[in-house]
C-alpha positions in Angstrom: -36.2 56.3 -23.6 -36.9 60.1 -23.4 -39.4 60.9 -20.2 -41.1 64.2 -20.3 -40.9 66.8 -17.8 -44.8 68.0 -17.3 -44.9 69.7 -14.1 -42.7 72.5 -15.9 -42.3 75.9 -14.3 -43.0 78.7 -16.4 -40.0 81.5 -15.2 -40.0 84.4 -17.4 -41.5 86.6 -20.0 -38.0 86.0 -22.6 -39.4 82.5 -22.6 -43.1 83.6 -23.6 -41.7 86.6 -25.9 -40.2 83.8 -28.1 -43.3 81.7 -28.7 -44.9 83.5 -31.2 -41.5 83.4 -32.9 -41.1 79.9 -32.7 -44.8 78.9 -34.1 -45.1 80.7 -37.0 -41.8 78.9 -38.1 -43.2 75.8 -37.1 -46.2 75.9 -40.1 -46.5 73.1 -42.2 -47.3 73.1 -46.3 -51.2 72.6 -46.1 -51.7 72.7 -43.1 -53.0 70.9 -39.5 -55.5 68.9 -41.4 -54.0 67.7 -44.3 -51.1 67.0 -42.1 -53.4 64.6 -39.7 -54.8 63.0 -43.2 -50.9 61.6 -43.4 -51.1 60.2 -39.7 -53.9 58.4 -40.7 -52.7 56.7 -43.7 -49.2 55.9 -41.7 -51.3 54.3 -39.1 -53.5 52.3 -41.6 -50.5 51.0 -43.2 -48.9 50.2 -39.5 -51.7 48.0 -39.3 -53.9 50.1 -36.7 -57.9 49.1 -37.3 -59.9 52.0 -39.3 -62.0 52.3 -36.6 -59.2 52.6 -34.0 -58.0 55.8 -36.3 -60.8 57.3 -36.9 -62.0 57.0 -33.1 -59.2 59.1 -32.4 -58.3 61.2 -35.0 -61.5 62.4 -36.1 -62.2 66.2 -35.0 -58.8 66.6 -33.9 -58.1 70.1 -34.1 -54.1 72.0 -33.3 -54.2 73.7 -30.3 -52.1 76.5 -29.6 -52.0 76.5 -26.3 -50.3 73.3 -26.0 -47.0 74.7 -28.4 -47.2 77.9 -25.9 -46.6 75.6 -23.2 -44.1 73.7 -24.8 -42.2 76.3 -25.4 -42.7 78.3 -22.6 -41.6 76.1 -19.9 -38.5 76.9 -17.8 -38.1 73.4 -16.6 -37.1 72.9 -12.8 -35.2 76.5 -12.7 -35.3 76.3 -8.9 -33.1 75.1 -6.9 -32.7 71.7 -5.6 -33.9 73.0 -2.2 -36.8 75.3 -3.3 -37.7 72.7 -5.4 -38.0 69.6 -2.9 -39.4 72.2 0.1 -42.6 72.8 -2.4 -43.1 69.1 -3.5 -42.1 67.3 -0.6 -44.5 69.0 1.8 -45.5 67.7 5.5 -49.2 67.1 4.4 -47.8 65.4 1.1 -45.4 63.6 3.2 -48.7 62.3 6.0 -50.6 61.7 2.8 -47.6 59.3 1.0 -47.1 57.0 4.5 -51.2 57.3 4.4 -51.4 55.8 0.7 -49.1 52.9 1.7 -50.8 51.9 4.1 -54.0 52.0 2.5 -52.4 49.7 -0.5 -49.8 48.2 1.7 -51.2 44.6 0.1 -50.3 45.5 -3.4 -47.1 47.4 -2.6 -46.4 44.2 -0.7 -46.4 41.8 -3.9 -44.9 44.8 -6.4 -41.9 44.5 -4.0 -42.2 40.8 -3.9 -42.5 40.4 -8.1 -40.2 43.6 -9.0 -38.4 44.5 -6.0 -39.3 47.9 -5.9 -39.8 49.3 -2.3 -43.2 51.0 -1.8 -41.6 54.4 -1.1 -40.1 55.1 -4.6 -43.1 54.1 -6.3 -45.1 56.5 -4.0 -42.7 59.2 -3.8 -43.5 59.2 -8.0 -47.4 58.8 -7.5 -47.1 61.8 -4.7 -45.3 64.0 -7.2 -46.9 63.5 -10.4 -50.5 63.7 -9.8 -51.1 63.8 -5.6 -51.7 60.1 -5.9 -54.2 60.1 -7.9 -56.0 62.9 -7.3 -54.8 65.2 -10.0 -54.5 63.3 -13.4 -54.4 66.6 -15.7 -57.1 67.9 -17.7 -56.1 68.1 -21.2 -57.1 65.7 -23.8 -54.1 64.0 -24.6 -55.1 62.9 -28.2 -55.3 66.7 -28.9 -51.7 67.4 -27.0 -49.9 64.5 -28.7 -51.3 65.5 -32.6 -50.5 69.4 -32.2 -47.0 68.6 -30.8 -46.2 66.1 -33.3 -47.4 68.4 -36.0 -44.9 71.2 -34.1 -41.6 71.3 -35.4 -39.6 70.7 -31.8 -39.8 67.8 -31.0 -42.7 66.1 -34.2 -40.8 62.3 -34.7 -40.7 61.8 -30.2 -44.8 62.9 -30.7 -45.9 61.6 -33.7 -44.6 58.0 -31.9 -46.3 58.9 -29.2 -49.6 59.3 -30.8 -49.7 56.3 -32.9 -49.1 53.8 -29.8 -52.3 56.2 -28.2 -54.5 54.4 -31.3 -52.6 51.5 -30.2 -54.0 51.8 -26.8 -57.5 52.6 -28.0 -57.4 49.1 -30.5 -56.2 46.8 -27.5 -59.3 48.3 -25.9 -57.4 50.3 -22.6 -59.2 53.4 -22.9 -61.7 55.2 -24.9 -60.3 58.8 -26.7 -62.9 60.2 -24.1 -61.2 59.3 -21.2 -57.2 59.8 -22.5 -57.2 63.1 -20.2 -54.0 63.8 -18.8 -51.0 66.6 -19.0 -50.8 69.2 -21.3 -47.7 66.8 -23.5 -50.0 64.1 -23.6 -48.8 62.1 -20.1 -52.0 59.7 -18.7 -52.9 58.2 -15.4 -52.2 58.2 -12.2 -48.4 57.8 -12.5 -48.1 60.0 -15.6 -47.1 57.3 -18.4 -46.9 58.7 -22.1 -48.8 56.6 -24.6 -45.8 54.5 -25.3 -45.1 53.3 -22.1 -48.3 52.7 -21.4 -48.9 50.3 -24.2 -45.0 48.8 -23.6 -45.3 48.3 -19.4 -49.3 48.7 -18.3 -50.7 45.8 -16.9 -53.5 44.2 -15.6 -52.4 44.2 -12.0 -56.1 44.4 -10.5 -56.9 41.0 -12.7 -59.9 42.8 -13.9 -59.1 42.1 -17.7 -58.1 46.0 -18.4 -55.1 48.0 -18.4 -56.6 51.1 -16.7 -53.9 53.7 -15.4 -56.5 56.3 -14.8 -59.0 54.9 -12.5 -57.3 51.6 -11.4 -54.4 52.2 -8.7 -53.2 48.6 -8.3 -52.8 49.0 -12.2 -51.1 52.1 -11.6 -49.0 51.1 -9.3 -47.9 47.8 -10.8 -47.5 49.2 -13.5 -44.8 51.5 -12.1 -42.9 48.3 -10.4 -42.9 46.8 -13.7 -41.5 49.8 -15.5 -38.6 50.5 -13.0 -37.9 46.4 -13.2 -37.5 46.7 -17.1 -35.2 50.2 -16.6 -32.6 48.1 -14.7 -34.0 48.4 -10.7 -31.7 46.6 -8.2 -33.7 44.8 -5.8 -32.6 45.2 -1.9 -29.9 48.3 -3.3 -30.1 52.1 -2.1 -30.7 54.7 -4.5 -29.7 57.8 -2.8 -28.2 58.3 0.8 -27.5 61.6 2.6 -23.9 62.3 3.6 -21.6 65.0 5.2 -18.7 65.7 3.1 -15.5 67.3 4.8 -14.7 71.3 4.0 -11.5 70.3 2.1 -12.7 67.8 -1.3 -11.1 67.4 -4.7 -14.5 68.6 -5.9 -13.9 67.7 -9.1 -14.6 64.4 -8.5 -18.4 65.3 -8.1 -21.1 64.8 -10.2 -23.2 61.7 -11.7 -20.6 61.1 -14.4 -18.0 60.7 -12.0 -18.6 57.0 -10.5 -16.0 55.6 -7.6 -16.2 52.6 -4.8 -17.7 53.7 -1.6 -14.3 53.0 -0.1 -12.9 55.8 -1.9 -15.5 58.3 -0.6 -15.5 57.1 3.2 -11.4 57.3 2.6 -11.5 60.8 1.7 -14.2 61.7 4.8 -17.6 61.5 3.5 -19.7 60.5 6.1 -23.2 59.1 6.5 -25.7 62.1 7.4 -25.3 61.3 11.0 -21.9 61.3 11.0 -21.4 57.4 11.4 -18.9 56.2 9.2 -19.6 55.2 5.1 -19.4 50.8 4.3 -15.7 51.1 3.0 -17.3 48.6 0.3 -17.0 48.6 -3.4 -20.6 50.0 -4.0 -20.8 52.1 -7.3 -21.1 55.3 -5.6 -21.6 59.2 -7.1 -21.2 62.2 -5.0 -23.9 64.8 -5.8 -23.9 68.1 -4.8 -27.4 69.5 -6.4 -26.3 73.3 -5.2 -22.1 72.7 -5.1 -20.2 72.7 -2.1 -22.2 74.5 0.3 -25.4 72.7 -0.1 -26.9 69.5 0.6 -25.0 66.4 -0.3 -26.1 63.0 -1.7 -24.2 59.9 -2.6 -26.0 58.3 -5.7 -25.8 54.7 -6.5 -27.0 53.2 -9.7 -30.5 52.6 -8.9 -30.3 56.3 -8.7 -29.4 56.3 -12.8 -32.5 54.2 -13.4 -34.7 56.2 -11.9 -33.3 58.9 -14.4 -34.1 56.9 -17.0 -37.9 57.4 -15.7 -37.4 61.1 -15.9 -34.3 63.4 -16.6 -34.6 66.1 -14.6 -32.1 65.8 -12.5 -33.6 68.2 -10.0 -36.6 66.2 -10.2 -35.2 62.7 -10.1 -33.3 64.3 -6.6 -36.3 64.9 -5.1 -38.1 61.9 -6.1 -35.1 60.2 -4.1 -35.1 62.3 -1.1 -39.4 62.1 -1.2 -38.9 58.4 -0.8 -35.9 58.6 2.1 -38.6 60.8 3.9 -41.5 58.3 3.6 -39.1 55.7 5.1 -38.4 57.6 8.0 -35.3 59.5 6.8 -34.2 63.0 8.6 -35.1 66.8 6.5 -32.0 67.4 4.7 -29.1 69.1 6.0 -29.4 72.8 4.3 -25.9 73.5 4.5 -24.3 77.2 4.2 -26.1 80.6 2.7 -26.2 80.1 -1.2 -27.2 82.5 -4.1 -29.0 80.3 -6.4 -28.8 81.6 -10.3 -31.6 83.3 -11.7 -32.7 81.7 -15.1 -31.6 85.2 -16.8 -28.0 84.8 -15.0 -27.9 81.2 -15.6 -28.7 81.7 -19.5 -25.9 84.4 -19.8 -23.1 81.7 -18.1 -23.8 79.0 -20.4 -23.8 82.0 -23.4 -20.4 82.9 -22.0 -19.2 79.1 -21.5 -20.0 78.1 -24.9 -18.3 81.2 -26.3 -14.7 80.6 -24.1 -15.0 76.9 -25.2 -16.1 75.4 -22.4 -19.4 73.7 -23.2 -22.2 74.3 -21.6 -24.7 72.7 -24.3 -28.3 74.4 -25.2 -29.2 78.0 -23.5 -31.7 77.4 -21.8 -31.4 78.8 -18.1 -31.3 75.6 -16.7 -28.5 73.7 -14.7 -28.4 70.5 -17.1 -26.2 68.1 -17.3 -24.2 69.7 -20.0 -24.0 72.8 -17.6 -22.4 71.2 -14.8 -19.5 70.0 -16.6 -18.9 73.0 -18.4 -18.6 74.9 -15.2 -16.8 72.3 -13.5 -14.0 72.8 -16.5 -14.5 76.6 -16.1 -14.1 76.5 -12.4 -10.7 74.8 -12.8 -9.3 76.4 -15.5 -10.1 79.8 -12.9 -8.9 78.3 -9.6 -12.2 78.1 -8.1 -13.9 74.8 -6.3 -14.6 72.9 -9.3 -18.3 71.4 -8.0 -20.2 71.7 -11.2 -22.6 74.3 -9.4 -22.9 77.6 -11.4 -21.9 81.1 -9.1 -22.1 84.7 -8.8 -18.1 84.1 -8.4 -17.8 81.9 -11.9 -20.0 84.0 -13.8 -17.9 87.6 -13.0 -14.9 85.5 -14.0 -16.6 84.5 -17.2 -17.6 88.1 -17.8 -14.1 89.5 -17.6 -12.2 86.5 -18.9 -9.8 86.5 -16.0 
C-alpha cells in the first residue's frame, strides 16, 4: 500500500522550472473530458450505480494547480531535526496530551480492540491535520480525476477515484463534503479514498462512516488501520539511545535488523545511559542525520507505521511525537552537522548513480535508495559508512578519490 506524502515542502525554483515541462508531456489524445467519459464507463461496468458516477463526475474539470503541486513538491528535504522541531511544537505537544484526555474513553477501547496506544494515533492526528482542525480545502474529487488523468502517477489515482464513487454509493459522504488535501487525502486522519472505503468504520455507532466530522470514527478508524498493517500490541516502536563514538556504522539503517543483545553488546545504550534488555528484540539502529546526530533504535512496529506513510523523515517524527506525548525527554541533538541542501543532495545521488553506486531517482531527497548508496560510497572511500550524505562524501564523489 503506497501512502502519500501531503504536507510536502516546496524547496526550490528547479523543481517549479520543470512543471511546465512535465505537463505539456502529460496531454492526453482528446482531451480531460473525453478522458473522464472513459472513467465513467469503467466505473459503470465495475458495477458503481449511475447515479453514484454521475454525482461525482459530473462538472469535473482538470485543475492545473494540483499537477503544479505534484510536481513541485520537495518532500521532507529538511532534516530530521528541522523537521520534528517544526511539527513537534510545545503548543502541539499541550494540545496532543489535551486531545487524549478529552477522548481518553475512546482511545481507551481502540487500545483495548486494536492495541494501539493513544499516543501514536494522536501523534498522526497532531501532524496531519492539528487534530482536526485543518482537514485541507481542496475538493478531492477534482485532485484525484486531474492526477489520474496526469501521466505520473494515473493507475495509483485513477484507483483512488473509483473507490471515492465507491464511498459516495455506500452513502459515507456527499461529493460536496470530500474536501481534503490537494492529492485527494480526507478527514481528520488524512485517509485516501481507498483506505477509507477498505478500514473506516462506524466507531461512534451512529450508522455512518464519517472521517471528516466524526473523531471517534477518525480515530477508530486509525486503530483499525495500523491493526490490519501488522501493529504489535504491548511492543515499542521507536526508543532513543546513545551509541558509543567507535561503531561498525555500517550496520546502521532500517534494512539492517539485529537482536537487541547485539546492540547493548556493542554499547548502545538507552537515552539515559541505563543499560539496553540484552534480549532478542528485532531491533534497527537509525541514525536519521549519521553519526553525529540523534539516534533511534527501531523495532518492527516502527516498519508498520511505514507502511502508513513512507517518509522516513516523517514516519521518525511521528515516532518521536508519540515518545513526547508519553512523557519522553527532547531528543539528544548530538554534534554540529551540515545538513545537504536539496541542490547538493541532487548532485550526490547524480554522482553516485554515475560511479555505480546507486542512489535511485534524483530527486534531492535522502530516500531509502540514497542511504545505501552512500553507505556503499562511504566504504569504498574509508569514510564512516552511516548512510547520511556529507560535504566530506560529496567532494570525494566530485574528484573520484
Amino acid at each position: 500500500m503506497r501512502r502519500l506524502i501531503l504536507n510536502a515542502i516546496v524547496w526550490g525554483a528547479a523543481a517549479a522550472a520543470s512543471v511546465g515541462a512535465a505537463q505539456a508531456a502529460c496531454q492526453r489524445e482528446g482531451g480531460f473530458g473525453q478522458w473522464l467519459e472513459g472513467v465513467r464507463k469503467e466505473a459503470q461496468a465495475a458495477g458503481i450505480s449511475p447515479a453514484a458516477v454521475s454525482a461525482g463526475l459530473d462538472g469535473l474539470a482538470y485543475d492545473a494547480k494540483i499537477v503544479s503541486l505534484d510536481r513541485g513538491q520537495g518532500v521532507f528535504g529538511q532534516s530530521f531535526l528541522q523537521f520534528s522541531d517544526r511539527m513537534v511544537s510545545a503548543g502541539r505537544l499541550q494540545q496532543g496530551r489535551k486531545q487524549i484526555g478529552v477522548h481518553r474513553g475512546t482511545f481507551q477501547r481502540i487500545e483495548s480492540q486494536f492495541g494501539v496506544p493513544a499516543s501514536i494515533i494522536a501523534a498522526f492526528w497532531g501532524l496531519e491535520t492539528d487534530f482536526g482542525a485543518n482537514n485541507g480545502k481542496f475538493p478531492a474529487l477534482r485532485s484525484l480525476a486531474t492526477l489520474a488523468y496526469d501521466c505520473r502517477r494515473p493507475e495509483l489515482f485513477r484507483g483512488q477515484l473509483l473507490d471515492a464513487l465507491r464511498l459516495i454509493e455506500r452513502g459515507d459522504l456527499a461529493p460536496s463534503q470530500m474536501v481534503g488535501a490537494w492529492a485527494g487525502e480526507i478527514g481528520q486522519v488524512q485517509f485516501m479514498p481507498s483506505d477509507y472505503y477498505r478500514y473506516a468504520l462506524d466507531y461512534s455507532g451512529n450508522g455512518r462512516r464519517d472521517l471528516i466530522r466524526d473523531t471517534a470514527d477518525a480515530l477508530g478508524s486509525a486503530g483499525n488501520y495500523l491493526s490490519t498493517l501488522g501493529w504489535q500490541r504491548g511492543q515499542p516502536w521507536l526508543e532513543e539511545v546513545r551509541v558509543p563514538a567507535e561503531l561498525p556504522w555500517d550496520q546502521a539503517g532500517l534494512d539492517r535488523r539485529q537482536p537487541r543483545s547485539r546492540w547493548a553488546s556493542l554499547g548502545v545504550t538507552r537515552a539515559d545511559g541505563s543499560r539496553l534488555p540484552a534480549d532478542g528484540l528485532s531491533s534497527s539502529l537509525l541514525l536519521p542525520m549519521g553519526k553525529d546526530g540523534p539516534a533511534f533504535l527501531a523495532y518492527p512496529n516502527f516498519h508498520v507505521l511505514l507502511k502508513w506513510n513512507q517518509s522516513f523523515i516523517y514516519v521518525t517524527t511521528v515516532g518521536y511525537f508519540a515518545n513526547r506525548l508519553d512523557g519522553a525527554p527532547p531528543v539528544r541533538r548530538g554534534g554540529k552537522i551540515n545538513h545537504l541542501g536539496p541542490q547538493q543532495v541532487s548532485e550526490l545521488q547524480r554522482l553516485l548513480n554515475a560511479r555505480g553506486f546507486g542512489a535511485g531517482k534524483v530527486d534531492g531527497m535522502i530516500g531509502a535508495d540514497t542511504r545505501a548508496g552512500t553507505r556503499e560510497a562511504q566504504l569504498r572511500y574509508g569514510l564512516p559508512a552511516d548512510g547520511y550524505p556529507t560535504v566530506a562524501l560529496l567532494e570525494k564523489l566530485r574528484t573520484g578519490r
